[in-house]
N, C-alpha and C positions, 0 to 999 in steps of 0.2 A: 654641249655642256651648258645647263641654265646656270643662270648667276647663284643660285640658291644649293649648288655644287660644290662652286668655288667659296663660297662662302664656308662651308661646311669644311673643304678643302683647307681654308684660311685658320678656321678652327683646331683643327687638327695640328696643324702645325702650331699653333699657339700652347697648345695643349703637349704635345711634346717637349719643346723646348723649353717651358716651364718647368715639368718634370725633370728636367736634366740637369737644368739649372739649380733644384730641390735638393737631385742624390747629391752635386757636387759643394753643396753648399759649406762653408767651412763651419756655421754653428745653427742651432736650433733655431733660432729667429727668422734667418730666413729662411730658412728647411718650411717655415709654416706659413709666410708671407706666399713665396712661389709656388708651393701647396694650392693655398688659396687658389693665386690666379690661375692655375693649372685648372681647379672643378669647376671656375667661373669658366673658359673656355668649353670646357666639358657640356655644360649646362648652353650655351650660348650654342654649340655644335646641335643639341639636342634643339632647339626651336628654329633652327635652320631647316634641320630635317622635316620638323611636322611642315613648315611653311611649304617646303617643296611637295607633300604629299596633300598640300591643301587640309590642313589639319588644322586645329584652333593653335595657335602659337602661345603657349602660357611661359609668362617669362618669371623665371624665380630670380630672385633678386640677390646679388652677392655678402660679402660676406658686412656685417656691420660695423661704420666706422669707430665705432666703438672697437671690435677686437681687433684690426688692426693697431688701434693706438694702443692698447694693451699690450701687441706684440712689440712694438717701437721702444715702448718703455721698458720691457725687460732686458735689453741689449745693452751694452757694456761697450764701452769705448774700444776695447781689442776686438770687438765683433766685426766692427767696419774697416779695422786695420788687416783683419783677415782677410778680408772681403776684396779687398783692390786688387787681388790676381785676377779679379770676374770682369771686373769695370769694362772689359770690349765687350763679353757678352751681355753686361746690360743696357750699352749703348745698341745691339742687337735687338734686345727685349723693347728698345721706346721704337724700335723700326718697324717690328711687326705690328706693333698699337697703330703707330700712325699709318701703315699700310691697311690695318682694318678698318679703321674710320674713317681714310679715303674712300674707300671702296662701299662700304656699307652708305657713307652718304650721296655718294654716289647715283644709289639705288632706291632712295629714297621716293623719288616723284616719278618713279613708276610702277609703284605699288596701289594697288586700287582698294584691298582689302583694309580696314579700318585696324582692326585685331591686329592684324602682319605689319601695318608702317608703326602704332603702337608700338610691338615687342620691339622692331628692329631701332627704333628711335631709344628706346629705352638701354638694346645693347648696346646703340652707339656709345651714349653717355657713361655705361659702364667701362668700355675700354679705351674715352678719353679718362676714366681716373684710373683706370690700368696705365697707363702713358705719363701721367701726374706723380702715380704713386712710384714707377718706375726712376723717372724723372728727378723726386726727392733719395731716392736711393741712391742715383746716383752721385745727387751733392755728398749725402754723408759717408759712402765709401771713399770720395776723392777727399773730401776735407774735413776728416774725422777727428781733426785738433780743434778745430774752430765751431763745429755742429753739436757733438757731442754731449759736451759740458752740460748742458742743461735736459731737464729731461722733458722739455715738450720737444724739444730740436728747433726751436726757434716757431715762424709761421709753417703751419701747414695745412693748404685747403682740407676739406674732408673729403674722405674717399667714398 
């Protein structure tokens, strides 16, 4: 099995557990944030594939931090209080990020194709803000007294 399997492998399971994370979601907010990372997976799975098939890797880019702050801002302080039944699984969801971005950097400098360490440098950085954005979720589901109140949520790098 080449790394560019497990990769795809890695995907998949990202892309699942998102999903699941989506239908179980208690409101719309996050139904579309986990949405999100779910097609970002999806998208990420697909230029694994061409890599492996020695294909041009074109990487499209997620979603703009623009709508995710859009989605932030329309959340209501009982959204995050719902939310705390999930808080293991999203301590799960920053596992798998940091378990991709191990692995993909990994794999880094033994890539010879310019196009392929490109895309893959590019997904790295996309699911360390997967890891980031997961990361901020989970301040505001655990301290959803104190984050809330304002509607930027205090600092938040961009995704």
């Amino acid at each position: 099995m080449s790394w560019f399997d497990t990769a795809v492998s890695i995907e998949i399971e990202g892309e699942n557990f998102y999903r699941d994370l989506a239908k179980n979601a208690a409101g719309e907010g996050m139904r579309k944030i986990f949405t999100m990372l779910a097609d970002d997976e999806l998208k990420h799975k697909a230029v694994f594939e061409a890599m492996k098939d020695s294909k041009s890797a074109e990487y499209e880019a997620s979603a703009s931090p623009e709508e995710v702050k859009q989605v932030f801002r329309s959340f209501a302080k009982q959204d995050f209080l719902n939310e705390q039944k999930h808080a293991k699984l999203y301590r799960k969801a920053r596992e798998v990020e940091k378990k991709s971005v191990d692995f993909y950097s990994a794999q880094l400098d033994d890539l010879t194709d310019e196009n392929q360490k490109d895309a893959l440098e590019k997904i790295i950085k996309e699911e360390e803000s997967h890891f980031r954005l997961i990361d901020s979720i989970m301040v505001l589901v655990e301290r959803p007294e104190s984050w809330v109140e304002d509607a930027e949520f205090g600092l938040r790098e961009e995704y």
